[in-house]
Structure formats: structure tokens, C-alpha cells
N, C-alpha and C positions, 0 to 999 in steps of 0.2 A: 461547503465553502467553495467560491468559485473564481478561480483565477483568471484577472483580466490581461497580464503583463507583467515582465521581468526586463527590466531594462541593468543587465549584467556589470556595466559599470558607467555610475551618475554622478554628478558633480552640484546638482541644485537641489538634492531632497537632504541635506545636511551635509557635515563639515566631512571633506574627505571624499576619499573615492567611493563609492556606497553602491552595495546589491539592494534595488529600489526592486520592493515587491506591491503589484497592486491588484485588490481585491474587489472583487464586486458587491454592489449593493449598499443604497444609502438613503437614508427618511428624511435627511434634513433638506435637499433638494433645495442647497444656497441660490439665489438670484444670482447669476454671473456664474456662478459656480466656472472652474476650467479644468472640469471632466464631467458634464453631464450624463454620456453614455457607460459612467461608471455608476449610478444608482439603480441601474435594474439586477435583482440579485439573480438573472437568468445568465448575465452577459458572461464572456469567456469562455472559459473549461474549468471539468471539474478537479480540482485538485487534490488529487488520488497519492496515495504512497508512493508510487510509480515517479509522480509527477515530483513531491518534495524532497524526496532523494536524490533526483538530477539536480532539483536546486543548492540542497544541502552539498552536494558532490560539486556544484561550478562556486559555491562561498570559498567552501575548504581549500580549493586547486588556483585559487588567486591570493598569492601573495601581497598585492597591492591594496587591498579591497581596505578600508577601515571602518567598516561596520555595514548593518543591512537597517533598510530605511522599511516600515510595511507602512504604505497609501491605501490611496482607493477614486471612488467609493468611499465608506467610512470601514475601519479592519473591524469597528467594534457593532458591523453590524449583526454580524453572529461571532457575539463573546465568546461563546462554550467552545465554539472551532477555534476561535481567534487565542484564547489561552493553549490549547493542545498546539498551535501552529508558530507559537510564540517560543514554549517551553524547549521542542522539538530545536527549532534555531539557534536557543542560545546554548542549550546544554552539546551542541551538537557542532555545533561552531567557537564558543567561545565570544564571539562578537558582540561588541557593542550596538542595542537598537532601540533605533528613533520610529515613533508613531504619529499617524496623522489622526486626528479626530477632532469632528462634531461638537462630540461633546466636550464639557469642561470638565478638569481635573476634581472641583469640586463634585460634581455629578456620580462620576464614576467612583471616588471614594465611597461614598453615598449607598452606589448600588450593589446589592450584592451579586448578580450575576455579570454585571461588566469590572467589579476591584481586582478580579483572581487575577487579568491581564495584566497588571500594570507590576505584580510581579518581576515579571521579565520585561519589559521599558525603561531603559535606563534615561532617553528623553522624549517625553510627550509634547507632538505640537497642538494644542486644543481651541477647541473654538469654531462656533461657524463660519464660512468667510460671509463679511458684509459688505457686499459692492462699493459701500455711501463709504466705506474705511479702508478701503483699497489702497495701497501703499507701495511701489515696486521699488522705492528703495530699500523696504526690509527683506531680512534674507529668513530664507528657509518656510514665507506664512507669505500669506498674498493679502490681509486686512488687519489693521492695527490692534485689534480686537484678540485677535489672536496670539499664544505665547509659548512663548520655548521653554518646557517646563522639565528640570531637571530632577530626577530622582534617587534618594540617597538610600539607599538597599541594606546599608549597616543597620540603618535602624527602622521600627515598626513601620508602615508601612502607614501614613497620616499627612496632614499638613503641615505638622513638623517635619515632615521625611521630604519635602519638594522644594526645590529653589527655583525662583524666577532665572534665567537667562535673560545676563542683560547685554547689549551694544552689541548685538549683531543684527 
């Protein structure tokens, strides 16, 4: 897994102050997309121990912070990291966090090497973005298509377990 950027404290990748992490590597390669140079899984550095414990280290040492955002690229482009890099942040922080992806929630329930993640996701934004749906008055997705998809961790882990987020 290959980290493109940490942007320490953000205000448009969800509600709240948020540690926005973004990760390289992505197959959907949206038209319009607004980060192309985040779908080569070469780009960045590699995100070594080293590397996640200074992140984990600047979450923990901000009291302001209300949760961590992971982008990209798409995070679910290598799942198997993307759960290890998941679990590691929330057991380790505490924090509430938001994911961007590609794909749809329906998908990833679906698969079984991308479900393990959504464990630790307390909200998924999903969806490709689609230029022709492009929307800048919604917040937190850049095309209509896409959705703020909350997930409720008390119970199985289904689409009984998900609620739409609405009026934001």
C-alpha cells in the first residue's frame, strides 16, 4: 500500500475537523475524476510501520481532530492492506472514519475480499463520480450518484446494517 498524502487537518472530506488520508491506486479511472494522479498504484511512498505510527502518533496528539477520512485513488484498491490499515486506525485511535470508494456498498457486501473493510467504516461515501452528475452544491461527493452511506456496527454487517445519509 502506497501513501500519496496526509493532509493533518481538513474540513471538506467530512463533517468536522478530519485526519484525510490518501492512498494510491485506482481502476475506475472516473472521466473528470479530481485526482487523476492518484490511480497509479506506484505513486507516493510506501507506507511502512515507520510511516503509520507517525500517523497514528499526529491523530492521537490532536485534540481537535473528529475523526480520520481514508481517499485516494480508491483505499479499496488493495483491500487485504486497506483492512489491516483500517483496523490499526480505529483500534488505535478510537476515531470515527469515513471512506471514499468506487465502488458501491452493494458490491463490496457482495465481495468477499473487499466486506472485511467495511468493518471498521463507520461512513462510506460510494460510487464512481460521473461528470454528466456533477453537483457542487452536495457536500462531501462531487456527483449525484454518489452517497453518504452510514453504517450501524451493532448489528450484522448487511443492508439492513446501512442507512442512507440524507440533506447534506
Amino acid at each position: 500500500m502506497r501513501l500519496l498524502n496526509v493532509y493533518k487537518e481538513n474540513i471538506s472530506d467530512g463533517p468536522g475537523l478530519r485526519y484525510s488520508i490518501y492512498l494510491a491506486g485506482c481502476r475506475h479511472a472516473c472521466p473528470g475524476c479530481h485526482n487523476p494522479e492518484s490511480w497509479s498504484p506506484d505513486g507516493g511512498i510506501l507506507l511502512t510501520e515507520r510511516v503509520l505510527e507517525d500517523i497514528i502518533e499526529e491523530i492521537r496528539s490532536n485534540p481537535l481532530l473528529d475523526g480520520i477520512t481514508v481517499s485516494g485513488g480508491d483505499p479499496f484498491f488493495d483491500p487485504e492492506a486497506l483492512v489491516k490499515l483500517l483496523c490499526r486506525l480505529k483500534e488505535e485511535t478510537g476515531m470515527n472514519i469515513w471512506c471514499y470508494t468506487g465502488f458501491t456498498i452493494e458490491y463490496l457486501l457482495r465481495s468477499p475480499l473487499h466486506r472485511p473493510a467495511l468493518e471498521y467504516i463507520d461512513v462510506l461515501v460510494d460510487g464512481p463520480f460521473v461528470e454528466s452528475l456533477l453537483d457542487p452544491r452536495l457536500s462531501f461527493r462531487g456527483s449525484s450518484n454518489q452517497r453518504l452511506i452510514e453504517i450501524d456496527h451493532t448489528q450484522p454487517l448487511s443492508l439492513e446494517a446501512i442507512r442512507m445519509i440524507e440533506g447534506l
